[in-house]
C-alpha positions as CSV (number, residue, x, y, z in Angstrom):
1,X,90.3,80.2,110.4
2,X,90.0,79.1,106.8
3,X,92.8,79.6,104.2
4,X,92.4,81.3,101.2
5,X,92.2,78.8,98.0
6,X,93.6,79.8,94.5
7,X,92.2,78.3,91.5
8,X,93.8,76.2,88.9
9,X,93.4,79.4,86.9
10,X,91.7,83.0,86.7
11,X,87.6,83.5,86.5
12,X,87.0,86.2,84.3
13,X,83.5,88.2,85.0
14,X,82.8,90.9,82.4
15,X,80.6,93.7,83.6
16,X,80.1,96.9,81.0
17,X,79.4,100.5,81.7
18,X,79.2,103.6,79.7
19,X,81.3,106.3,79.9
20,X,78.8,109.9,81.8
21,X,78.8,111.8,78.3
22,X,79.6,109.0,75.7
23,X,83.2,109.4,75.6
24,X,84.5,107.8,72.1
25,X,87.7,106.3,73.4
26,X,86.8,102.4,74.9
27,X,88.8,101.5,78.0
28,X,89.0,98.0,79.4
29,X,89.4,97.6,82.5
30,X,90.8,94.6,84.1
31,X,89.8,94.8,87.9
32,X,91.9,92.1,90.3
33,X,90.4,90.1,93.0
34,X,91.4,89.6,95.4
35,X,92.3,93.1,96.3
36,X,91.4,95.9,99.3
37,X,91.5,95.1,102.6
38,X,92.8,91.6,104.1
39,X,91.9,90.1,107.4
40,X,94.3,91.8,109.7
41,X,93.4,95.2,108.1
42,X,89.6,94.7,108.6
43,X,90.2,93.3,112.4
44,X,92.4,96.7,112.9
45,X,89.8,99.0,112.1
46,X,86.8,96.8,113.9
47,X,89.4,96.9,117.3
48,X,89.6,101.3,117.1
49,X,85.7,101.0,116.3
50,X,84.8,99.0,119.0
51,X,87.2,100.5,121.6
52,X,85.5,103.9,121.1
53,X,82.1,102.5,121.7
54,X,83.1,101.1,124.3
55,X,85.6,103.4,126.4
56,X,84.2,106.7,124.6
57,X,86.5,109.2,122.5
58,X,89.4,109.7,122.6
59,X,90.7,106.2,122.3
60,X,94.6,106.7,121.4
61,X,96.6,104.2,118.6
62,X,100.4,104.4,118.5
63,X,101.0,104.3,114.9
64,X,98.8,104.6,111.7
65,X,96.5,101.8,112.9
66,X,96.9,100.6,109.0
67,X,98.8,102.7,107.0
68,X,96.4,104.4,104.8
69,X,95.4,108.3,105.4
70,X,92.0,107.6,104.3
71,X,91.0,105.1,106.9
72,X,92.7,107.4,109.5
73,X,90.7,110.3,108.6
74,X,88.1,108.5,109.2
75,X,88.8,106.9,112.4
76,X,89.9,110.4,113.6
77,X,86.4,111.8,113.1
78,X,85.4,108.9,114.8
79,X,87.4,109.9,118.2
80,X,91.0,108.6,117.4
81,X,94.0,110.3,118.1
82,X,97.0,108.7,116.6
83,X,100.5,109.2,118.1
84,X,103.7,108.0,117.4
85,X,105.2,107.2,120.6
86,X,103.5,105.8,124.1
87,X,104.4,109.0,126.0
88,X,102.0,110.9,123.5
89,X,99.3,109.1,125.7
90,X,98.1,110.4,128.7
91,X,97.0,108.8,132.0
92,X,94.0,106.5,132.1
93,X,92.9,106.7,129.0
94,X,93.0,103.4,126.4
95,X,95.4,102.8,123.9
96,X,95.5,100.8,120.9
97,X,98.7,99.0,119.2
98,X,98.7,99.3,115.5
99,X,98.5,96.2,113.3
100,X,102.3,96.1,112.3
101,X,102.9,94.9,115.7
102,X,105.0,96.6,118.6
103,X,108.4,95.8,120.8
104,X,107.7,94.2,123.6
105,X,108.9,97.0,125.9
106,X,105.6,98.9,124.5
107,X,103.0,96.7,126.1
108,X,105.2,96.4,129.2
109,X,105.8,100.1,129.3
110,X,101.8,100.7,129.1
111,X,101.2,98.0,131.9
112,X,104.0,99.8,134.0
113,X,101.5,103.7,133.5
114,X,98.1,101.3,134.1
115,X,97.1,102.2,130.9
116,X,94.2,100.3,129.4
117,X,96.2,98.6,126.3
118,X,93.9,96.7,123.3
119,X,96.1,94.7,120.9
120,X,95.4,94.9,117.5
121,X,98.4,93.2,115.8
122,X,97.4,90.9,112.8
123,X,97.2,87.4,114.0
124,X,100.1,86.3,111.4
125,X,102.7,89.2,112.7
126,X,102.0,87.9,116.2
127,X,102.7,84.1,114.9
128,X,106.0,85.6,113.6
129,X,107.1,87.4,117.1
130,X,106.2,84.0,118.9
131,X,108.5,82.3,116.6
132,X,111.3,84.9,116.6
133,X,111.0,84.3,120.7
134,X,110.8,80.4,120.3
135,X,114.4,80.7,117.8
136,X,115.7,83.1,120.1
137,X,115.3,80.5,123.1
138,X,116.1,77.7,121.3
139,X,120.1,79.2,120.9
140,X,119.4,79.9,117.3
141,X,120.8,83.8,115.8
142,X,117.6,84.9,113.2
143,X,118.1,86.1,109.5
144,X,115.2,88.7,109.4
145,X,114.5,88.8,105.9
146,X,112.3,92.5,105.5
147,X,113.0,96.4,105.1
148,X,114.8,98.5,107.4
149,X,112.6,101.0,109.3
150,X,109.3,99.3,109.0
151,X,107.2,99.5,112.0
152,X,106.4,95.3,111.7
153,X,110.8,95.0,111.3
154,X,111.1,96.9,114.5
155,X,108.0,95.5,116.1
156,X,109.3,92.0,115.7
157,X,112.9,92.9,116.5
158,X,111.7,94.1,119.6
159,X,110.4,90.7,120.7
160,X,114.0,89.5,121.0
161,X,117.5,91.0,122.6
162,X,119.6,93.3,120.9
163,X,121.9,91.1,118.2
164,X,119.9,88.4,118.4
165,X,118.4,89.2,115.0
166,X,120.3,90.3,112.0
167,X,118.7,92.5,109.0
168,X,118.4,90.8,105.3
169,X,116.9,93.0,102.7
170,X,118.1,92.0,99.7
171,X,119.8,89.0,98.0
172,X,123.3,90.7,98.3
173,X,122.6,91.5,102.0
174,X,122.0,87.3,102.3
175,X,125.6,87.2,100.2
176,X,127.4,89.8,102.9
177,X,125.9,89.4,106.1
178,X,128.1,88.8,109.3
179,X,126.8,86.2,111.2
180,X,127.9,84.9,114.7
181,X,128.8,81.5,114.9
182,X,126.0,78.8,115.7
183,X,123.2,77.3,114.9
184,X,120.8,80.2,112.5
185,X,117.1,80.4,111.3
186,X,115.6,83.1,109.1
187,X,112.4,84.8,109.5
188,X,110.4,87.4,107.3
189,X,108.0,90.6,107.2
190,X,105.0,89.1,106.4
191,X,104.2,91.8,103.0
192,X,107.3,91.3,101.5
193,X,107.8,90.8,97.4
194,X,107.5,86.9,97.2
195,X,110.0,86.6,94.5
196,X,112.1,88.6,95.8
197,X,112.0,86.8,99.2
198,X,112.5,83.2,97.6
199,X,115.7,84.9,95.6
200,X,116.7,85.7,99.2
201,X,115.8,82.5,101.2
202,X,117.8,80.7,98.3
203,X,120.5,82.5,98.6
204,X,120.8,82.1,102.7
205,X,120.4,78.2,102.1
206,X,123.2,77.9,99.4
207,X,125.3,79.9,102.0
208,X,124.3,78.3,105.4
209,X,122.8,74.9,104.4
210,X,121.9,73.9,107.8
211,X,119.4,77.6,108.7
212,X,116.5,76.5,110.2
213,X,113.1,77.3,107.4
214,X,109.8,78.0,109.2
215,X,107.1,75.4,108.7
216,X,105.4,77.5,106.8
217,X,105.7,80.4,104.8
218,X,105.7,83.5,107.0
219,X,104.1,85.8,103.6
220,X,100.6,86.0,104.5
221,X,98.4,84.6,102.2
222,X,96.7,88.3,101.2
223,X,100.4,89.3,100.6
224,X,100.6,85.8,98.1
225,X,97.3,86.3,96.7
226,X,97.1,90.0,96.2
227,X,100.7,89.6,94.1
228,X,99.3,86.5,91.9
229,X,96.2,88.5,91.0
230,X,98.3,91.6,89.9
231,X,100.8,89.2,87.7
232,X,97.3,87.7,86.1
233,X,96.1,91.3,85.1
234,X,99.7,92.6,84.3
235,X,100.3,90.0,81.9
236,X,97.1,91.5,80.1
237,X,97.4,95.1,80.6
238,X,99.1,98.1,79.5
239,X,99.4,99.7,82.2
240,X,98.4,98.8,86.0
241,X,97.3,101.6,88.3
242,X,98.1,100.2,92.7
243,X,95.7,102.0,94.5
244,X,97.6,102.1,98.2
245,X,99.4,104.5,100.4
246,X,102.9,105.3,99.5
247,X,104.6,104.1,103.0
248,X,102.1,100.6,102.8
249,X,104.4,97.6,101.7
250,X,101.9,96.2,100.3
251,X,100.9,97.9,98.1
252,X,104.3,98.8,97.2
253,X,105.4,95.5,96.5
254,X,102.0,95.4,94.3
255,X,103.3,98.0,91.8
256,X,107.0,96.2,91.6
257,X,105.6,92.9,90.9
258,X,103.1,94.3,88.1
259,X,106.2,96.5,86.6
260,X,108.4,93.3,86.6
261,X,105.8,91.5,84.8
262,X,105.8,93.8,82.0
263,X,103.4,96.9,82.8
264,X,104.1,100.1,83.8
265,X,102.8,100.5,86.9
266,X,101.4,104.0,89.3
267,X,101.0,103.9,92.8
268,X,98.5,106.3,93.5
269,X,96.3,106.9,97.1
270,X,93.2,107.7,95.6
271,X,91.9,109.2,92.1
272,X,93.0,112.6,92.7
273,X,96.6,111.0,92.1
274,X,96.0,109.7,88.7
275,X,97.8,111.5,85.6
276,X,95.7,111.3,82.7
277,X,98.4,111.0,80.7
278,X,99.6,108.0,82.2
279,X,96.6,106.6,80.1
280,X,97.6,107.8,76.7
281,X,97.2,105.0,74.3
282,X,96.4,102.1,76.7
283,X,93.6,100.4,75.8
284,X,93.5,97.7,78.8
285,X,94.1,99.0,82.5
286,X,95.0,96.7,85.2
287,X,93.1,97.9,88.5
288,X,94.7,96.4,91.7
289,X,94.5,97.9,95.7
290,X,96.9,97.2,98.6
291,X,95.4,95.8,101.9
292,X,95.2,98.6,103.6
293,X,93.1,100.1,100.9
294,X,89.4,100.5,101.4
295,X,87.1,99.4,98.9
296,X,85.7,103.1,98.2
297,X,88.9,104.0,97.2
298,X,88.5,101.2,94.1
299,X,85.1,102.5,93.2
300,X,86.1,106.4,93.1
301,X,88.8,105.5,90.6
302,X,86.4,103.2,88.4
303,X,83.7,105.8,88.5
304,X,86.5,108.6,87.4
305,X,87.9,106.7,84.8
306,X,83.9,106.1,83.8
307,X,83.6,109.9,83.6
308,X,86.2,109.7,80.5
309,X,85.6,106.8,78.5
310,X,83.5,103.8,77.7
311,X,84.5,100.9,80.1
312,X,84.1,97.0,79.8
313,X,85.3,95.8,83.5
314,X,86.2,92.6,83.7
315,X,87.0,90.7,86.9
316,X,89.9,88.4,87.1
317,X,89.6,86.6,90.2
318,X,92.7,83.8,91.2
319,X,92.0,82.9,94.8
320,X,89.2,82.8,97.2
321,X,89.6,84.5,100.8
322,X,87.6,83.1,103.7
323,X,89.7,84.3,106.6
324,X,88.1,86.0,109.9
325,X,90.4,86.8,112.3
326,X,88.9,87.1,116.4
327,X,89.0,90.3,117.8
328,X,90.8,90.7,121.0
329,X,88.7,89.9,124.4
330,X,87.0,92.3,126.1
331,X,85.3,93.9,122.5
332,X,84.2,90.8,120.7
333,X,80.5,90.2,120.7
């Protein structure tokens, strides 16, 4: 696997197009790259594609396989049937695991009912349950630095025993928090806000000095570079527009980091979502999407903003991404 490389600074690519009726009002557009889907996204989707060529439809996926209703449309039409809970499956028939991860009692549960179970977790949640299990072992209580309710929070909480983990989601949770007494480590969702998670991690240190760090950061690097490349075109922009679904962190985090940076910021699914009137008066638009956010999704916003005014696009690139992720056994090659 090869890691994504940022550059000393960002690339800019101007491309120009012409508003569909020669609108008078010019509009620059400052598109960020990287952006869309990352790795784990992309080896999601592949896993539900291949599973229903290979077993037939249905092919069942506990969860929003990623969490965006535009790529589950789609895989529905393709022979998906999402549920939320394992006992929405029936007998014999397969069933995917989303890529926020799952407790362990899920895979264990489907194994117990013979069900044929395909594993679609991101690579970098799964390195984050193994190393929750390895603390857990190892006598150590975890800080879990991440947001309350998220399927990957549960998913990784399920890899241990109940109060072997404690919740941190915010810098004044890190200042409360009730600890047992013992040797600690702290962990973290792996789409948090990165500022926001060093403003935590510092504050754990100061407190408890000797809490064990991973070896390396436990943000994955489309989380990192998707957040640089919306502070380059926020610091430019007048407004930013986050192309992502509502309940992705993501993309979330995307719009907070943008807003913090000094532009007003929308979080919108597709361009249905955008009010025009956001737009009053900007002349330069930051364009960013979450990882879960197909590239089509990106292009039907450029081409509706093309419909009312003349656009100069220009690309602001600030890392390159060159990671491939192997799909599970059994539906690779």
């Amino acid at each position: 696997m090869d890691n994504a490389t940022a550059l000393d600074a960002p690339v800019i690519v101007p491309t120009h197009r012409r508003a569909i009726g020669g609108a008078a009002r010019r509009l620059t557009v400052l598109l960020a790259n990287p952006r869309g889907f990352c790795a784990g996204v992309d080896r999601a989707i592949r896993v539900v594609e291949l599973a229903i060529e290979r077993y037939g439809a249905p092919v069942f996926v506990r969860h929003e396989i990623v969490h965006n209703r535009h790529v589950v449309e789609r895989l529905k039409a393709l022979g998906a049937i999402f549920v939320e809970e394992l006992t929405d499956v029936p007998d014999g028939v397969p069933v995917v695991f989303s890529a926020h991860g799952v407790p362990k009692c899920v895979p264990a549960a489907a194994d117990a009912r013979g069900l044929v179970a395909i594993d679609a977790t991101c690579p970098l949640v799964s390195r984050v349950h193994k190393l929750a299990e390895k603390l857990h072992f190892a006598g150590r209580h975890i800080l879990f630095i991440g947001h309350a309710g998220h399927p990957e929070v549960i998913g990784t909480f399920g890899q241990v025993p109940p109060g072997a983990m404690t919740l941190v989601q915010s810098a004044a949770d890190a200042e409360s928090c009730h600890v047992p007494p013992g040797p600690l480590a702290y962990l973290t969702q792996t789409t948090l806000s990165v500022d926001d998670t060093h403003a935590i991690v510092a504050a754990l240190s100061r407190r408890f000095p000797a809490i064990e760090a991973p070896s390396k950061d436990d943000i994955c690097y489309a989380t990192s570079n998707r957040q640089e490349a919306v502070k380059a075109i926020a610091a430019r922009a007048d407004f930013v527009l986050v192309i992502g679904a509502p309940n992705s962190s993501n993309s979330v985090r995307l719009a907070e980091v943008a807003a913090r940076c000094g532009a007003p910021a929308r979080l919108v699914q597709d361009a249905g979502e955008i009010e025009w009137a956001w737009l009053d008066g900007v002349e330069t638009l930051g364009v960013t999407a979450g990882a879960s956010a197909p590239e089509q999704l990106v292009d039907g916003v450029l081409r509706a903003l093309a419909d009312r005014y003349e656009l100069a696009t220009e690309l602001v690139t600030t890392a390159h991404e060159h990671v491939i992720f192997k799909l599970p056994k059994g539906l690779a090659g």
